[in-house]
C-alpha positions in Angstrom: 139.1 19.3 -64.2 137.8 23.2 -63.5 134.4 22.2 -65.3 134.0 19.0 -63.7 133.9 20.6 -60.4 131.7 23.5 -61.5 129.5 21.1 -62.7 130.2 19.1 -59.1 129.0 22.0 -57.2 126.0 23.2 -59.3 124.6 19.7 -58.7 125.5 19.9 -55.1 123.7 23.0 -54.9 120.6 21.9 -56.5 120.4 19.0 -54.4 121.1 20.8 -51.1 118.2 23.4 -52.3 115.4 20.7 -53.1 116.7 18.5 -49.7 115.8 22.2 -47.8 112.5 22.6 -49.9 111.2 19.4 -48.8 112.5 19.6 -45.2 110.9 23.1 -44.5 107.9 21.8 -46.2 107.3 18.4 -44.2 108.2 21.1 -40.9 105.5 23.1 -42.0 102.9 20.7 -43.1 99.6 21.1 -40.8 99.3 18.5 -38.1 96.8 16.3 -38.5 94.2 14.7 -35.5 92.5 11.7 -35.2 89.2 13.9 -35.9 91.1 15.1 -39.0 92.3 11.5 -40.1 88.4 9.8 -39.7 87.3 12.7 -41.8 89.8 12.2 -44.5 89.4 8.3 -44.1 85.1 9.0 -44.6 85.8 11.0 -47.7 88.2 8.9 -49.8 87.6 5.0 -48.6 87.1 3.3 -51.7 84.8 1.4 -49.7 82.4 3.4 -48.4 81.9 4.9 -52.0 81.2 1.4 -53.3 78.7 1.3 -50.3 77.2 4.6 -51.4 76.7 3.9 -54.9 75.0 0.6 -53.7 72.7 1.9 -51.7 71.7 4.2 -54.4 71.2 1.3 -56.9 68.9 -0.1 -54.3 67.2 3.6 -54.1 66.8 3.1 -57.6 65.1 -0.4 -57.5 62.7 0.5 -55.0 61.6 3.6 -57.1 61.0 0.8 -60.4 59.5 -1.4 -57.9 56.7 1.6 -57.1 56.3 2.3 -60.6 54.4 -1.4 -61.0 51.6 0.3 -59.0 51.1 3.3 -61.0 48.9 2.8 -64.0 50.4 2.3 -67.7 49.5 3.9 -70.8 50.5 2.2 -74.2 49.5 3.1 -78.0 49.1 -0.1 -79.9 48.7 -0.1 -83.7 48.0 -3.8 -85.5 47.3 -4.6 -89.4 45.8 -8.4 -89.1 45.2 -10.6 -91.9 43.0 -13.7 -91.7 42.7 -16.8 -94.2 39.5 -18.2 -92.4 38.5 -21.9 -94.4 34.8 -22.2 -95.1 33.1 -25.7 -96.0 31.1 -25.3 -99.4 28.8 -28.2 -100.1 27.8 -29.3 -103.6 24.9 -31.1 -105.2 26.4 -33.9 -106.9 30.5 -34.1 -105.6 32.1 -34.3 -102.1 32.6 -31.4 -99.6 35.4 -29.2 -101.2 37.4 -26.5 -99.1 38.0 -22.9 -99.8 39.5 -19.9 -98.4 37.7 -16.6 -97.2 40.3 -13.8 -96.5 39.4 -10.9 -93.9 41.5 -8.3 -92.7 41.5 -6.2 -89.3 42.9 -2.6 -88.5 43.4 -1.0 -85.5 45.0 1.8 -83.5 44.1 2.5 -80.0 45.6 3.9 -76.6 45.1 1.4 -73.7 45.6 2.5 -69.9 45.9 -0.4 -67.3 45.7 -0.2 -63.6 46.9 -2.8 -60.7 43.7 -2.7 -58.7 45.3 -5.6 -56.3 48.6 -7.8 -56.9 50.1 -9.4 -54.1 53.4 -10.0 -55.9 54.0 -6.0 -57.2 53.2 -5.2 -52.9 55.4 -7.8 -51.7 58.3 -7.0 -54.4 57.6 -3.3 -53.4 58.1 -4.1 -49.6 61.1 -6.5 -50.7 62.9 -3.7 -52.3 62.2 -1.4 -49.3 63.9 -4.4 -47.2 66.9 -4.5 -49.5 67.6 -0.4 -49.5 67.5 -0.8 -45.9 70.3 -3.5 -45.7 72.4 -1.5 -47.8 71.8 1.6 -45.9 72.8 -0.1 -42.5 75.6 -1.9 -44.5 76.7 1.7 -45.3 76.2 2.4 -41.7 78.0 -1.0 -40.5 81.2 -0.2 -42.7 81.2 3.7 -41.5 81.5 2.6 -38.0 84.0 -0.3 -39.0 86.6 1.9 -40.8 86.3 4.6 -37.8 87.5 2.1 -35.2 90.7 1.0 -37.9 91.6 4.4 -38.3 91.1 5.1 -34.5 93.0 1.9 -33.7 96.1 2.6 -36.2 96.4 5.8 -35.0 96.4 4.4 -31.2 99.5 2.3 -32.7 101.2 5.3 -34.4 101.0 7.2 -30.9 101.5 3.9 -28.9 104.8 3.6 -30.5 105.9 7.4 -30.7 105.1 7.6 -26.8 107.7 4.2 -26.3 110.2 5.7 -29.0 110.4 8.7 -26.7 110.5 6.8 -23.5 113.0 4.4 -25.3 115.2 7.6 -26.3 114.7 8.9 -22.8 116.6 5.5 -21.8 119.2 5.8 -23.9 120.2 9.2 -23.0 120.4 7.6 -19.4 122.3 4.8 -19.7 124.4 7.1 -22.3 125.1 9.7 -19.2 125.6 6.4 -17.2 128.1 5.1 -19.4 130.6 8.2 -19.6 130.1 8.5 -15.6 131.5 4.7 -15.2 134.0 5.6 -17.7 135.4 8.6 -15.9 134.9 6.4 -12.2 137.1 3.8 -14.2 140.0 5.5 -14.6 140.3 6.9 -10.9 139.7 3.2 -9.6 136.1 3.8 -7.9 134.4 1.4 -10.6 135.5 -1.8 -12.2 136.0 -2.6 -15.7 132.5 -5.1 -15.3 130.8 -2.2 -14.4 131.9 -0.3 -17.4 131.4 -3.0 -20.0 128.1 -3.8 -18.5 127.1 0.1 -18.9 128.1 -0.2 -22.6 126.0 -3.3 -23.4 123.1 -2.0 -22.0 123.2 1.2 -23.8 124.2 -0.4 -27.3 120.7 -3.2 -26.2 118.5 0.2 -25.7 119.9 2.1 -28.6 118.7 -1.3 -30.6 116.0 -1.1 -28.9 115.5 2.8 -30.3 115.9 1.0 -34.0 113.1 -1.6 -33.5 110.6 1.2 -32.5 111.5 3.2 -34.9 111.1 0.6 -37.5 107.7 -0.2 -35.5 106.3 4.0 -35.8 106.8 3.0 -39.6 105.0 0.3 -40.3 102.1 1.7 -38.1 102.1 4.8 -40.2 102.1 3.1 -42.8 99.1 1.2 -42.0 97.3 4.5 -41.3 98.3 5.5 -44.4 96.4 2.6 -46.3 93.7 3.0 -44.9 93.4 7.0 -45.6 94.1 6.1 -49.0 96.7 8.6 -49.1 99.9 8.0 -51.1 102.2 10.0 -48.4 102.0 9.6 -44.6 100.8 12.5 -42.7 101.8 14.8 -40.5 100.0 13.0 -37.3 98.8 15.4 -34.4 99.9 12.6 -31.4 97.2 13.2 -28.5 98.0 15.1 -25.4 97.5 14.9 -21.8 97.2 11.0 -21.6 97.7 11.8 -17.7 94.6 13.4 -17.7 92.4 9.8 -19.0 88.7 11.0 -17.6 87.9 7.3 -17.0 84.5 5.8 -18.2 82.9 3.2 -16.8 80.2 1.2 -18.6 77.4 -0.6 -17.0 77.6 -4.1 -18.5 73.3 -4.4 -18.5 72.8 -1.1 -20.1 75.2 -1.9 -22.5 74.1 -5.3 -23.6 70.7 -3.6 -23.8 72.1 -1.0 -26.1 73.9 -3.1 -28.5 70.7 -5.5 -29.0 69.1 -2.1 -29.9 71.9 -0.5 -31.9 74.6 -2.7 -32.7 74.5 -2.3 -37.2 74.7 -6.0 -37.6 72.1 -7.1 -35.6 69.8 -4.3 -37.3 71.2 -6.0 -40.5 70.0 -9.4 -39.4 66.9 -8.2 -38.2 65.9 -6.9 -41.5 67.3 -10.1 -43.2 65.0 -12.2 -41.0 62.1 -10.1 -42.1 63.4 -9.6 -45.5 62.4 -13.5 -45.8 58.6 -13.1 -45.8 58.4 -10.8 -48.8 60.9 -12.9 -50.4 58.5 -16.0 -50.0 55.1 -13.3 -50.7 56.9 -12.3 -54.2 58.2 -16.3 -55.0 54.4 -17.3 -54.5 52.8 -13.9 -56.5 51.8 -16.4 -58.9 50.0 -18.3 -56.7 47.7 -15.4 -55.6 44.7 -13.5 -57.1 45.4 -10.4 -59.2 43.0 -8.0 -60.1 43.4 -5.1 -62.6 41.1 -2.4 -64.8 42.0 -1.4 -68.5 40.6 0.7 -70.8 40.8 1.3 -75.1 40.1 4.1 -77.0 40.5 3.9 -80.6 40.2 3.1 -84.1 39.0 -0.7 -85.6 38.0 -1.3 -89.0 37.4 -4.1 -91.4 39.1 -2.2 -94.1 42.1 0.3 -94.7 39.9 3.5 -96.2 37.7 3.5 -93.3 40.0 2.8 -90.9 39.9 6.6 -89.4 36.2 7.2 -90.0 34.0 8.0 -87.0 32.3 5.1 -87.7 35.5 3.1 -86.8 35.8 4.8 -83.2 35.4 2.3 -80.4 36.1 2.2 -76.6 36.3 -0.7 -74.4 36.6 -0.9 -70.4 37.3 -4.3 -68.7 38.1 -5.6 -65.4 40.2 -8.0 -65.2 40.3 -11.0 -62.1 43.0 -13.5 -62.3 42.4 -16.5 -59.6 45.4 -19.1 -59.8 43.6 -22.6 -59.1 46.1 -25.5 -59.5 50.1 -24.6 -59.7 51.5 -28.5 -59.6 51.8 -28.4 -55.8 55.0 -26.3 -56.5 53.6 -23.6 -54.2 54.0 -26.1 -51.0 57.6 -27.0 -52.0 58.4 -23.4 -51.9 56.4 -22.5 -48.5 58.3 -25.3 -46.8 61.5 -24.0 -48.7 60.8 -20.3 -47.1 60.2 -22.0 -43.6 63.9 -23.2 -43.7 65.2 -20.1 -44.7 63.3 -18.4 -41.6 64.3 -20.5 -39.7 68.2 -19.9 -40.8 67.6 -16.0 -40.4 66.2 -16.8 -37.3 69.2 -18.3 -35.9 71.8 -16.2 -37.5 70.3 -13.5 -35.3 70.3 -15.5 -32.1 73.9 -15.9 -32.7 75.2 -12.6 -33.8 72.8 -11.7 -30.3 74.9 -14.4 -28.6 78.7 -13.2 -29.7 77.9 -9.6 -29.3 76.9 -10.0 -25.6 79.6 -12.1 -25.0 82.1 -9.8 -26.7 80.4 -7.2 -24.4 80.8 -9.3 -21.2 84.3 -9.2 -22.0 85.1 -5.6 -23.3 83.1 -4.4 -20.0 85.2 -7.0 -18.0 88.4 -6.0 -19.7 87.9 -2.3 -19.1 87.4 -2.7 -15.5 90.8 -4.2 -15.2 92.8 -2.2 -17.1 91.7 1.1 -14.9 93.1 -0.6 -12.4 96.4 -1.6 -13.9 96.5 1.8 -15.4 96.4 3.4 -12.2 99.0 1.0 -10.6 101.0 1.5 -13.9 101.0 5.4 -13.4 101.8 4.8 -9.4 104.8 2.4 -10.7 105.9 4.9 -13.2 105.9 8.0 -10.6 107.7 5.8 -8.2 110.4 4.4 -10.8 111.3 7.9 -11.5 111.5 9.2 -8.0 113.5 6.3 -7.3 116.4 6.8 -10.6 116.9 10.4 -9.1 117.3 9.2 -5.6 119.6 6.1 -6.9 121.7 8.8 -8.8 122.3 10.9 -6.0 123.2 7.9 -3.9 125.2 6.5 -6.3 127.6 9.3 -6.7 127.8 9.7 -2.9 129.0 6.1 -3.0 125.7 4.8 -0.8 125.1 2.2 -3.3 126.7 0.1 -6.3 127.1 -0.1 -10.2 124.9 -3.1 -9.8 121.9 -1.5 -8.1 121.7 1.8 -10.3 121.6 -0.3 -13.3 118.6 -2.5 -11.8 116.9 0.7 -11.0 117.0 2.3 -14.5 116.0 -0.6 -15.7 112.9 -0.9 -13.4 112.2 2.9 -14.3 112.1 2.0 -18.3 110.0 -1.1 -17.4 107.7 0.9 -15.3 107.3 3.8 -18.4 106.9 1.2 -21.2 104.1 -0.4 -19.0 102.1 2.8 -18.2 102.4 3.9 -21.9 101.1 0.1 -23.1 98.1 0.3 -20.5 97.0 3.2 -21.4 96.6 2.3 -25.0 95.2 -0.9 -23.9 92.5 1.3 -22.0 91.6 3.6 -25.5 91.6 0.2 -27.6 89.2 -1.3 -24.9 86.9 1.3 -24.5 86.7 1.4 -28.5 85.8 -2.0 -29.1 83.4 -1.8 -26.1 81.7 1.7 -28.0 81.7 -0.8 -31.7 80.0 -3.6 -29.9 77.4 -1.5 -28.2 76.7 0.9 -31.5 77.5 3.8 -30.5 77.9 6.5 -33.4 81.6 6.5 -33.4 81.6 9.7 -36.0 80.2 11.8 -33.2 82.9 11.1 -30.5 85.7 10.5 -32.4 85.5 13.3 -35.3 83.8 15.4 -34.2 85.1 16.7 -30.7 
């Protein structure tokens, strides 16, 4: 029984060790900011690296693609052998057939140059089109995973600031509670009073749960998309009182975005991307025009194959002039017209939404300075008004009933102002994404 408990307590005291370890080492783990958490999110996103390594295979093609301009050199070796009939007539008998053999060797070094080829330009210019997708693709999904990291962490610090407010509540109504308890017992308040007071605590201290439960999930978002396997330490931002307010003229911005905006750059290229495709589909269709050159060995036989008498050099230019292609080429040019014409319109449309999602972030933003200004007035108030009710309500100037409606409208008024001014951050955001702004540089780098 002795040994059992030994071994009880060394156990215990293991456990109580490694449960200190990792408590003084979450406590001491560096806080990190939203500049911190974009600059983790950049560096590990699976994404973005699967971006990256795209746009480098695209670097790549458009190198291979410049290559078909530079000239080619090739050494070419060839034994032939030749069983040529010859017609033999005789005097007297019919025309009999027999074979003359010849045989042909050769090594020589051939160079070729593209003087002019329509299709190696256009596929040159269409790789040049493609690496630029990718790059704004790359640019597109850098900006897109700024604003999710930027919008979970608004969530994680949304919910810590109404987890505090919402423990702030409790520790009201908890103070409320035991003062109706003690007014109870010497007859000033009513057993009503007191079993309201204990609902309304045990509906906030639920309330405390939910948020907490809430913080978690929203961490745990932020968490995904850091690619981190633990959740953070999260720096939650300070002075939200202090909101310098920016104001966004909706012309300039719409102006902006047509300019900047990553998809409508993507578009744009797509829509151009279009005509080389159709140039490089009808390359066979076009003239093509090239110079080569041989320097080498030919010889009718094997043993003088190498002899200076078997030296020979040859120069040509070369003109290829496509004259009939089976009417395939106007099926493809009327093919090419569609697709330009869908290209055309996808940018119209993305053109369309973005202004319209503009009209409305700019809209949106205007309002919710206002609320956010009412909401801090309200919240002020609401407190002013829970210390006043206090007082008076201990002086007997006013009842059970009207304290309780007056805590409740200074929690209401809190949770409001905190909401708003998250509601501001998450509007001004999506106005910044919509208008192209580098996000990088206001949101990592400050």
């Amino acid at each position: 029984m002795i040994k059992n408990r030994q071994l009880f307590s060394v156990v215990f005291f293991i456990f109580f060790c490694n449960t200190i370890t990792y408590a003084s080492a979450d406590a001491t783990a560096p806080k990190l900011s939203l500049q911190d958490l974009i600059r983790i999110a950049l560096k590990r996103s699976p994404t973005l690296k699967k971006s990256e390594a795209e746009l480098q295979v695209s670097v790549s093609d458009t190198s291979q693609a410049r290559g078909a301009l530079l000239p080619s050199i090739n050494l070419n070796s060839s034994v032939t052998t030749k069983d040529n009939p010859a017609n033999l007539s005789s005097s007297s008998v019919a025309t009999s057939i027999v074979s003359n053999t010849s045989e042909e060797y050769s090594v020589y070094l051939e160079a070729t140059q593209p003087i002019y080829s329509g299709g190696v330009l256009s596929a040159l210019a269409l790789s040049h089109q493609v690496e630029d997708v990718k790059r704004l693709s790359l640019v597109n999904e850098t900006q897109e995973l700024i604003a999710s990291v930027t919008q979970a962490y608004y969530q994680v610090a949304e919910q810590a600031r109404l987890l505090a407010a919402a423990e702030q509540n409790v520790k009201t109504l908890s103070q409320h509670a035991a003062t109706i308890g003690r007014y109870e017992k010497i007859g000033r308040a009513r057993k009503t009073d007191r079993l309201q007071a204990q609902v309304n605590l045990a509906m906030a201290q639920a309330e405390v749960k939910k948020i907490e439960t809430d913080l978690i999930a929203a961490k745990g978002d932020l968490r995904k998309l850091l690619a981190l396997e633990d959740i953070p330490n999260i720096e939650l931002p300070k002075d939200l009182l202090k909101i310098q307010y920016e104001k966004i003229k909706l012309d300039e911005a719409v102006e902006k975005a047509m300019r900047a905006n990553p998809e409508i750059q993507i578009l744009n290229v797509n829509l151009e991307k279009v005509k080389y495709e159709k140039s490089v589909a009808l390359s066979s269709d076009m003239p093509e025009l090239k110079l080569s050159g041989q320097v080498g060995y030919r010889s009718p036989n094997r043993p003088d194959w190498f002899e200076d008498t078997s030296e020979y050099t040859q120069v040509a230019l070369n003109l290829k002039v496509p004259l009939f292609s089976g009417l395939s080429s106007l099926a493809k040019r009327r093919g090419f017209e569609q697709q330009k014409m869908i290209a055309t319109r996808e940018v119209e449309l993305k053109k369309l939404n973005i202004s319209a999602g503009l009209h409305s972030a700019v809209a949106d933003l205007e309002s919710t300075i206002d609320r956010l200004e009412m909401a801090r007035q309200a919240s002020e108030n609401a407190s002013a008004a829970l210390t006043l009710a206090g007082r008076d309500y201990q002086q007997g100037l006013i009842s059970s009933q009207d304290l309780v409606g007056v805590q409740r409208t200074r929690y209401d008024a809190e949770k409001l102002f905190v909401s708003t001014q998250f509601v501001y951050f998450n509007t001004l955001l999506k106005a910044r994404r919509l208008m192209g702004v580098q996000l990088e540089k206001i949101y990592a780098e400050n």
